[in-house]
C-alpha positions as CSV (number, residue, x, y, z in Angstrom):
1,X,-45.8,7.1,52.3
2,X,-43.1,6.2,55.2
3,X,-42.8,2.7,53.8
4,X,-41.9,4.4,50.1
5,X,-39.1,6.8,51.8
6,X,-37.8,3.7,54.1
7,X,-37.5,2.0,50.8
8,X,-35.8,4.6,48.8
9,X,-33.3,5.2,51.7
10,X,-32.3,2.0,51.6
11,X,-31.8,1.7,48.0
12,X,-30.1,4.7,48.6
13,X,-27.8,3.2,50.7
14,X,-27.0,0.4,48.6
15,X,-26.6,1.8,45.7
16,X,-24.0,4.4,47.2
17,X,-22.2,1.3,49.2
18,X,-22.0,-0.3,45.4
19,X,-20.1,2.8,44.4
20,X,-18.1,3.0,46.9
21,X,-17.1,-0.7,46.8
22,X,-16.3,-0.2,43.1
23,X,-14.1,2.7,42.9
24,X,-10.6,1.6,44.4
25,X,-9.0,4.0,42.0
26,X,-10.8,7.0,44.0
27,X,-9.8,6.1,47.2
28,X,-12.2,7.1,50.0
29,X,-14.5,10.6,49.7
30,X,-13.9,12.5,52.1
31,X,-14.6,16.2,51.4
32,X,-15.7,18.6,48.5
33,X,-13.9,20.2,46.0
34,X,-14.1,24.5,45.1
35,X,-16.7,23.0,42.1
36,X,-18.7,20.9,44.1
37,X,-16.6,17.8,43.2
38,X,-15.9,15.1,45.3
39,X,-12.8,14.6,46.5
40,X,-10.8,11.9,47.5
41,X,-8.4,11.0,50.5
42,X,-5.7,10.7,47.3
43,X,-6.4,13.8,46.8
44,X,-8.1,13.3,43.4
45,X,-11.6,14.7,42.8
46,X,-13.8,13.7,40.7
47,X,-17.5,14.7,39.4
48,X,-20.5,13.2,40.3
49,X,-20.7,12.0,36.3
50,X,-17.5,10.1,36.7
51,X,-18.3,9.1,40.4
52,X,-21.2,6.8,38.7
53,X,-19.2,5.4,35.7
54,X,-16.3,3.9,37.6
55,X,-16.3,0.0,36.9
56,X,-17.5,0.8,34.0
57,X,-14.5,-0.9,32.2
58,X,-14.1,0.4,28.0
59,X,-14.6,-2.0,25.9
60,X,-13.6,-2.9,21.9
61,X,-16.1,-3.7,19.7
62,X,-15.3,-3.5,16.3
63,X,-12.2,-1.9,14.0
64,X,-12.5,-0.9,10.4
65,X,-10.8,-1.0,8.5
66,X,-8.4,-3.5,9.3
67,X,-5.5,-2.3,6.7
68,X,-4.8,1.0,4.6
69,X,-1.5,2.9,4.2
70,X,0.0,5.9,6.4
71,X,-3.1,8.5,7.8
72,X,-5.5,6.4,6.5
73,X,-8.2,7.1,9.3
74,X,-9.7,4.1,11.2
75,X,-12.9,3.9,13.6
76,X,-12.5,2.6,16.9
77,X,-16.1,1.3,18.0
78,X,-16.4,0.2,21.6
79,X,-18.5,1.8,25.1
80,X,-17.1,3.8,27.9
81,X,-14.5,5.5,26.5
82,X,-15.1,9.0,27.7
83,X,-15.4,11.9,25.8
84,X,-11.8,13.4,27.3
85,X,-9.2,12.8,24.6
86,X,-6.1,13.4,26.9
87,X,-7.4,10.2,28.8
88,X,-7.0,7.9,25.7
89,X,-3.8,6.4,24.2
90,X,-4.2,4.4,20.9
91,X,-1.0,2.8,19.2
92,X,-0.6,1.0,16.0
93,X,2.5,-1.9,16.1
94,X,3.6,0.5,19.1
95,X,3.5,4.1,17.7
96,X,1.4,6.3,18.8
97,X,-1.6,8.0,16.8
98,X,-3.3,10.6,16.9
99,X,-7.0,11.3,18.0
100,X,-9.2,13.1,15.9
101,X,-12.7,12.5,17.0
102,X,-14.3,10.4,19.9
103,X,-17.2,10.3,22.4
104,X,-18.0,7.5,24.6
105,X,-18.4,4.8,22.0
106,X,-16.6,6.1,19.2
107,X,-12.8,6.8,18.6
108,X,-11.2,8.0,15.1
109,X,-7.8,8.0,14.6
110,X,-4.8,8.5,11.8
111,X,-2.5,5.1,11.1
112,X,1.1,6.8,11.9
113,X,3.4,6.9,9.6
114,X,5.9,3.9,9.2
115,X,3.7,1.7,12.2
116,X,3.3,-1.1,10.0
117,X,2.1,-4.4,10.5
118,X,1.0,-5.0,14.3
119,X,-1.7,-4.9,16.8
120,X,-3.9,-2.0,17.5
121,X,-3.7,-1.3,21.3
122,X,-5.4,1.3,23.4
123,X,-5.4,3.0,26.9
124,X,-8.6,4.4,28.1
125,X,-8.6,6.3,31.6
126,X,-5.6,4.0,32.9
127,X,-7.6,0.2,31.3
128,X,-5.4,-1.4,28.6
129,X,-7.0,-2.8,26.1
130,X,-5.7,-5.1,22.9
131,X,-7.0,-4.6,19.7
132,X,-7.2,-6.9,16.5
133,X,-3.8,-6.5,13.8
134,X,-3.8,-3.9,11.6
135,X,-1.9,-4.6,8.3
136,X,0.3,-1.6,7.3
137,X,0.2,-0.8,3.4
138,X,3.2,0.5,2.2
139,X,2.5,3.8,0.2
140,X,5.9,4.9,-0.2
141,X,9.7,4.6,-0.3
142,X,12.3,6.5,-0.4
143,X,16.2,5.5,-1.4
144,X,19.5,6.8,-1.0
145,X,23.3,6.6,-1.0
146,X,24.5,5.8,2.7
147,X,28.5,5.3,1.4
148,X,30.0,5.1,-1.7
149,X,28.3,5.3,-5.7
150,X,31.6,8.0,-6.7
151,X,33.1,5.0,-9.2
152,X,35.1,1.9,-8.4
153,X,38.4,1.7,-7.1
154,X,40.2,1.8,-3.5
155,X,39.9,4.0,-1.3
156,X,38.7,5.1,2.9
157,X,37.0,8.1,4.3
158,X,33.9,9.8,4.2
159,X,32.1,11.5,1.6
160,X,33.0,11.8,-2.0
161,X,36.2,9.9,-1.0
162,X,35.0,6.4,-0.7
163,X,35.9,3.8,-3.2
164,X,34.4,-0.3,-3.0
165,X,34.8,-2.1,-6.0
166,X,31.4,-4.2,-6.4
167,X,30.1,-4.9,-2.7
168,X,28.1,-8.1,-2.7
169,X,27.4,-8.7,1.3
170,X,26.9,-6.6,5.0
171,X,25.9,-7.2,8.1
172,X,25.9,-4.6,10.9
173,X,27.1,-5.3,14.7
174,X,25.7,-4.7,18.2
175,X,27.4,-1.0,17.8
176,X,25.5,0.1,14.4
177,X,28.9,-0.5,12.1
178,X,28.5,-2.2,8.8
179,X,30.9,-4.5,8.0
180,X,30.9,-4.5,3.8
181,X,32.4,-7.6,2.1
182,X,34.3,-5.9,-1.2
183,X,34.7,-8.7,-3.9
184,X,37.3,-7.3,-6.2
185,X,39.7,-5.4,-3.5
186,X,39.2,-8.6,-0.9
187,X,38.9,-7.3,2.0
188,X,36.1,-6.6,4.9
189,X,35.4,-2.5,4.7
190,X,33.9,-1.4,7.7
191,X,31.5,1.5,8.1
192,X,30.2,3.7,11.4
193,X,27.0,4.7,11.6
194,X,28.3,8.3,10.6
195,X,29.5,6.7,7.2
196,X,33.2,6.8,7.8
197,X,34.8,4.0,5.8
198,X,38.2,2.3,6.7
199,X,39.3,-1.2,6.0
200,X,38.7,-3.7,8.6
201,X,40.2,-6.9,7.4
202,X,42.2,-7.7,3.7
203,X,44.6,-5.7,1.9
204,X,43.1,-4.9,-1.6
205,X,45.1,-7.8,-2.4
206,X,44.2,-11.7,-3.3
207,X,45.5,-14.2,-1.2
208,X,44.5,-16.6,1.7
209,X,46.8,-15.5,4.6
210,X,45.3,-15.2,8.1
211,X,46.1,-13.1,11.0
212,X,45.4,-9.4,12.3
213,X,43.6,-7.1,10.1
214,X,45.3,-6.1,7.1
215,X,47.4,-8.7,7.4
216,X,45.1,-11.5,6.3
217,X,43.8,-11.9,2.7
218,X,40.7,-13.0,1.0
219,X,40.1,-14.6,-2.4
220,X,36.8,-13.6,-4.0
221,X,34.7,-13.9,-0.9
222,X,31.1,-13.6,-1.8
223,X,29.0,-14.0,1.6
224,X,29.2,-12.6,5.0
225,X,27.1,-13.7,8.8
226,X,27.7,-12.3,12.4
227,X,27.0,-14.2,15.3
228,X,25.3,-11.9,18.7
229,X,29.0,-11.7,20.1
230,X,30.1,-9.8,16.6
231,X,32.2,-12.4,15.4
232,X,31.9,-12.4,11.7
233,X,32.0,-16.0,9.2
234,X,33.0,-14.9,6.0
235,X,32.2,-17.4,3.2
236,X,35.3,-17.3,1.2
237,X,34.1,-18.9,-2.6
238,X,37.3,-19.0,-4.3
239,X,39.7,-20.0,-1.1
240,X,36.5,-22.5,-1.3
241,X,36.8,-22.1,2.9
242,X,34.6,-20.6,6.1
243,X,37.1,-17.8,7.8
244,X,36.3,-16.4,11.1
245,X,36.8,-12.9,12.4
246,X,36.8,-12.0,15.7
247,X,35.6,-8.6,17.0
248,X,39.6,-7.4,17.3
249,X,40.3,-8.0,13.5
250,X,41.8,-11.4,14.1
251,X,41.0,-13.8,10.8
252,X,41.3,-17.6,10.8
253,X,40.3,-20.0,8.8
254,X,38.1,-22.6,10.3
255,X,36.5,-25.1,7.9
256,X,37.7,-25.8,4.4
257,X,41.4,-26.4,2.5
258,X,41.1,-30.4,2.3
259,X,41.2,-32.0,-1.4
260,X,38.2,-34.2,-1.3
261,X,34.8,-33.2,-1.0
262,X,33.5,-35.5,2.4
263,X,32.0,-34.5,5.3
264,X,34.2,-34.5,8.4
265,X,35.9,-31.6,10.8
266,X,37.2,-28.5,10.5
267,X,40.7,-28.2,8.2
268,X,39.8,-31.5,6.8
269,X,37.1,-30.8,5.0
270,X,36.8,-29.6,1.2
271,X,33.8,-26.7,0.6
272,X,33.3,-25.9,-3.1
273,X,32.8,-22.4,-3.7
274,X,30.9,-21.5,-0.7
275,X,28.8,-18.8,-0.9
276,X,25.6,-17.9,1.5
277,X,26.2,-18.7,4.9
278,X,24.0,-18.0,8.1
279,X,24.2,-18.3,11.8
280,X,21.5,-20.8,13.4
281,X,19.8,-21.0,16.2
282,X,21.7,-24.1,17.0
283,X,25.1,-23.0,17.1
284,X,25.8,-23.9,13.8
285,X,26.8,-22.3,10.5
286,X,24.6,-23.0,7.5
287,X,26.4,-22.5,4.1
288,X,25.2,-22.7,0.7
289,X,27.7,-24.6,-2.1
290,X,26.3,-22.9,-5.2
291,X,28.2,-25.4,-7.7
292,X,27.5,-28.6,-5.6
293,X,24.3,-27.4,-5.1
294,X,23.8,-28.7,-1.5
295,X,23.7,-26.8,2.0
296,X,26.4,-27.8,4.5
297,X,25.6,-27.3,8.0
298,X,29.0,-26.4,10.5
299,X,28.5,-27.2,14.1
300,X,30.7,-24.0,15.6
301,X,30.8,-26.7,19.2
302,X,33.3,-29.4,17.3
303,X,33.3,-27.9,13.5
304,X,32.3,-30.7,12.6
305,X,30.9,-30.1,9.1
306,X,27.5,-32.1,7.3
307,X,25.3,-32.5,4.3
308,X,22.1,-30.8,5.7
309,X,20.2,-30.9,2.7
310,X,20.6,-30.8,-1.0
311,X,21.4,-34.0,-3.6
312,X,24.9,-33.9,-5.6
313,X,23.7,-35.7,-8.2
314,X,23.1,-34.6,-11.8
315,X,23.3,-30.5,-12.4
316,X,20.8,-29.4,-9.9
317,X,17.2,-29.3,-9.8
318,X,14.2,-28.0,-8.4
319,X,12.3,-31.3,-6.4
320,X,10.8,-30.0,-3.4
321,X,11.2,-32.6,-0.4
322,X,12.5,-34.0,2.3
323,X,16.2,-32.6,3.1
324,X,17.9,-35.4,2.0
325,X,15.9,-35.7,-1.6
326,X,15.4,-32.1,-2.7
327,X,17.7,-30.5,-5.4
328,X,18.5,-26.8,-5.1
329,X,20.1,-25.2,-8.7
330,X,22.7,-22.8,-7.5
331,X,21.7,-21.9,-4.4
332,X,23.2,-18.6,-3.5
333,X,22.3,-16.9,-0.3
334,X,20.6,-18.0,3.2
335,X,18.8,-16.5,6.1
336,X,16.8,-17.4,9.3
337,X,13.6,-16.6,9.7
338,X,11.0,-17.5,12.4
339,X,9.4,-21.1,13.5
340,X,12.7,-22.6,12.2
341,X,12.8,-21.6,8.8
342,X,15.4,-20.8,6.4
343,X,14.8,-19.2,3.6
344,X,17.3,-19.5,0.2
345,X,17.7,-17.8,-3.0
346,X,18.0,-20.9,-5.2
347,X,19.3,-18.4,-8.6
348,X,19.5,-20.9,-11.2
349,X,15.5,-21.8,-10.5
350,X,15.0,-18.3,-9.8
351,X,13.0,-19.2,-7.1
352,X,13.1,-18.8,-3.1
353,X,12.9,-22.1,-1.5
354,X,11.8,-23.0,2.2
355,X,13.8,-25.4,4.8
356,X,11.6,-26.4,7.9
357,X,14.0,-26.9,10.2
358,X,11.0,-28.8,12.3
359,X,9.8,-31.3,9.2
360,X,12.8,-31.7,7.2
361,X,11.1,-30.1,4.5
362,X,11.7,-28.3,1.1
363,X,9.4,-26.2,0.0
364,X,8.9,-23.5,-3.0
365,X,7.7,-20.4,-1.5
366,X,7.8,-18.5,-4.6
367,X,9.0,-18.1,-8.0
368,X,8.8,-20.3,-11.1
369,X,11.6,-22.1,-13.1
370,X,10.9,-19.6,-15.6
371,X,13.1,-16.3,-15.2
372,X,11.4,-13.0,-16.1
373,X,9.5,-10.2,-14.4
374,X,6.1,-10.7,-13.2
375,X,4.1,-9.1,-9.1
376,X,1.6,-11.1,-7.5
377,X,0.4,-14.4,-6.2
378,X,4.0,-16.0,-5.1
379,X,2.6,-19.0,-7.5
380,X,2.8,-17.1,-10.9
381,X,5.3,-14.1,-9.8
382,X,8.9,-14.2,-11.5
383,X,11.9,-13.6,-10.4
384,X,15.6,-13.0,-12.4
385,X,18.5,-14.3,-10.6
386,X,17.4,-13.2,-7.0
387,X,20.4,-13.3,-5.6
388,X,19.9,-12.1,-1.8
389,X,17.3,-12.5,1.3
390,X,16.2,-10.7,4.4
391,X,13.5,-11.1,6.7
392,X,12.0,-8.0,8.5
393,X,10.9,-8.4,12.3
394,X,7.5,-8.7,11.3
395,X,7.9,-11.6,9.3
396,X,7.9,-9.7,5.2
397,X,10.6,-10.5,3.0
398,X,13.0,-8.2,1.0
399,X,14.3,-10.0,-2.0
400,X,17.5,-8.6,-4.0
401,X,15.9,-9.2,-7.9
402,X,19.2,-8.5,-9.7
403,X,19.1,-9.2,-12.9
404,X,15.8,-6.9,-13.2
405,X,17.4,-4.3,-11.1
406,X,14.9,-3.9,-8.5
407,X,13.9,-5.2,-4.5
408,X,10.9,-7.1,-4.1
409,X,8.3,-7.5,-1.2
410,X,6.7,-10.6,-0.4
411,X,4.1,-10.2,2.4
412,X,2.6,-12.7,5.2
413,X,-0.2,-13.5,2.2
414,X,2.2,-14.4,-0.2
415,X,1.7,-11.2,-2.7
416,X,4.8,-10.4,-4.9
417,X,5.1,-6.1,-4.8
418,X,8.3,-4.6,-6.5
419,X,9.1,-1.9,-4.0
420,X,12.6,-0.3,-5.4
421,X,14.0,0.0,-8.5
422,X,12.5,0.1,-12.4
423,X,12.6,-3.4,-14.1
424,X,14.6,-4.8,-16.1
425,X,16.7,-0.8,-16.0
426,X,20.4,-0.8,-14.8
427,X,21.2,2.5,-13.5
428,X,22.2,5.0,-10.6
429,X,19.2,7.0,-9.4
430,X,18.0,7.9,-5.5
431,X,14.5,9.3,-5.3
432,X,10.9,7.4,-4.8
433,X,11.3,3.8,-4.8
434,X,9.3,3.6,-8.3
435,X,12.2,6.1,-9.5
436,X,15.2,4.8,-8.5
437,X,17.7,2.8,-10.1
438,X,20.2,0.1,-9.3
439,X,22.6,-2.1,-11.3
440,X,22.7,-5.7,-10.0
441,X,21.8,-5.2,-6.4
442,X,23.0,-8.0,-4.1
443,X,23.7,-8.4,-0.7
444,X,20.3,-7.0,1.8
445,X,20.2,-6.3,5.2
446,X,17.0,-5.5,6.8
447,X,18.0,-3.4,10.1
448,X,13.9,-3.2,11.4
449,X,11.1,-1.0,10.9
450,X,10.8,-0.8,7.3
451,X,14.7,0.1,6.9
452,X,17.2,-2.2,5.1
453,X,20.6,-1.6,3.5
454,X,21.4,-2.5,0.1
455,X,24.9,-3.6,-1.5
456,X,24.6,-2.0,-4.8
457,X,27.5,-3.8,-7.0
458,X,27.8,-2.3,-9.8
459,X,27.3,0.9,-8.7
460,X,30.0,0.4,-6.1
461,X,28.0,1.9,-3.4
462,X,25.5,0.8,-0.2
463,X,22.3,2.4,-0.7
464,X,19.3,3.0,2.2
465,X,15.7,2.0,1.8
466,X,13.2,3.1,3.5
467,X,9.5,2.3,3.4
468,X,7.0,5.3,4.1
């Protein structure tokens, strides 16, 4: 009988000296709390119950389901997650959800809204723990009129005030303005986040004249690119030249004005009808040529000016490639994306093409030669004329359809969704994205989570998206 209480003393002792190795977070015990709780030299008490769990470290097991649109609910299963939900965070993509349910190996939770795509992380009593990716379905979206949509004509100010006469391109600086290239009037319009409208750069006049602000014209400029120190390239197509404004207002014209198409530097080169242009991550412009069907790259270093990829001969194709044997028909706009990848709108293939910037390759990513309307697979979906391209942060792209009047979704799987707008219908509507109407939508600019901006040209106005 001694022998027995000998031995469970010193199992006892043990196993207390175990506890008290593993609980730094606790601190040292050193008296009792009004409940009978231990407390610690921290001053943090703690029940017996929770005394024994520490080192117990919560673990995931499993997630389902794995995708599903706003409050869809999901089940967390896992071990030592406590039963206290004011001890456990969960986040989707970096919102926050909310609890519902849980006990110690359970945890039910509501997707929040607009999380989209990311992973599913959780914090349980103070351990972080990282979850699989949760794909965000898009259930909903909702557009309006930011500026604009009152007619065409003229005219600043906020409100029912505002005139643009067919906007085709925007980008937005480090300060939240849009800067709204206005075809017909030539000039840059500039809006503040608050939607006041004034003229940034152009007259309403054509012409090719630089200088300060109003005092430098445009000709027909059709695309626009900002650099991180809000300098902004404008591509303009019928002075067939790249111009540069700085952040003051000052325009100049940097490539372009020469007679014969070659590549060389700066002032000495001839660009014909330039269109989509991008900055790189190389310091470099990247400019689509829609009727020499090429892409010209523009070191901003020495301006010196190149063939990057694209073949001048014939009218255009659609051979996928290396850079220097592919054929692009009428490539119109450009963007970056991630990895080194451009993305163009190649209109008169109605198809979006791929440059690896890594590979010196071409690539279809979707479309067929065929023009017409059709979702899905990005093998068999259709495109009309898709004149403009944004990627959003987490990799999906918004595609400007606009000769069926709509914006179309492509997702990291390749799946085709029309997202805004009613096929092959030119109109004016706001409302749900499966009731709205547009009328040749061009220029996109995705601004993050789920929100882009939309030049609407023949409606004359910038519209918001937003996905729900």
């Amino acid at each position: 009988m001694v022998k027995l209480r000998v031995k469970s003393l010193v199992l006892a002792f043990i196993l207390g000296l175990l506890i008290w190795i593993s609980a730094p977070n606790y601190g040292n015990v050193d008296s009792y709390g009004s409940d009978g709780e231990l407390c610690c030299s921290e001053k943090v008490c703690c029940s017996l119950e929770e005394i024994e769990k520490v080192g117990l470290e919560p673990k995931i097991l499993s997630v389902s389901p794995l995708e599903g649109p706003k409050l869809s609910v999901v089940t967390i299963i896992g071990k030592n997650f406590g039963k206290d939900p004011e001890k456990v965070e969960v986040h989707f993509n970096g919102t926050s959800a909310k609890v519902r349910v849980m006990d110690d190996e359970t945890i039910v939770v509501e997707v929040p809204v607009r999380a989209f795509t990311g992973p599913i992380t959780l914090v349980v009593n103070g351990f972080e723990l990282k979850g699989p990716e949760f794909r965000y379905v898009v259930s909903e979206t909702k557009v309006s009129t930011f500026v604009g949509g009152y007619g065409r004509g003229y005219a600043n100010g906020n409100g029912t005030d505002i005139r643009f006469d067919a906007p085709m391109d925007l980008v937005r600086d480090t300060k939240g303005n849009l800067f709204v290239l206005d075809f017909y009037n030539h000039a840059i319009r500039k809006v503040t986040p608050e939607g006041q409208v004034s003229t940034f750069v152009g007259n309403g006049a054509p012409g090719d004249a630089d200088g300060m602000g109003t005092r430098a014209s445009f000709y027909f400029s059709e695309g626009l690119a900002i650099d991180n120190d809000d300098n902004i390239y404008v591509a303009d197509t019928g002075n067939h030249s790249i111009r540069k404004i700085t952040p003051s207002g000052e325009v100049s014209t940097i490539v372009g004005g020469a007679d014969e198409f070659e590549d060389h530097i700066g002032r000495a080169v001839e660009l014909d009808s330039p269109v989509g242009i991008v900055v790189g991550d190389d310091n470099a412009l990247y400019v689509t040529e829609i009727e020499e069907h090429i892409i010209r790259r523009i070191s901003l270093d020495d301006l010196k000016v190149s063939t990057y990829a694209g073949s001048r001969i014939g009218f255009g194709g659609d051979d996928d490639g290396c850079l220097e044997t592919a054929r692009f028909r009428n490539p119109y706009d450009i963007t970056m994306g991630d990895n080194g990848k451009m993305l163009v709108t190649d209109i008169g293939s109605h198809r979006i093409r791929s440059i690896d910037q890594k590979s010196g390759m071409v690539t279809t990513l979707a479309g067929s030669v065929e023009a017409g309307y059709e979702d899905g697979d990005r093998d068999r979906v259709k495109f009309r004329t898709p004149s403009s391209i944004a990627i959003g942060k987490d990799g999906t792209v918004f595609i400007s359809d606009s000769e069926n009047n709509c914006i179309r979704q492509m997702d990291s799987n390749g799946m085709v969704f029309t997202i805004a707008g009613t096929p092959d219908t030119s109109g004016y509507k706001n409302g749900p994205g499966n009731k709205a109407q547009f009328a040749r939508p061009n220029g996109i600019l995705s601004v993050g989570k789920g929100e882009f901006y939309l030049a609407d040209r023949d409606n004359h106005a910038i519209r918001k998206v937003i996905l729900m």
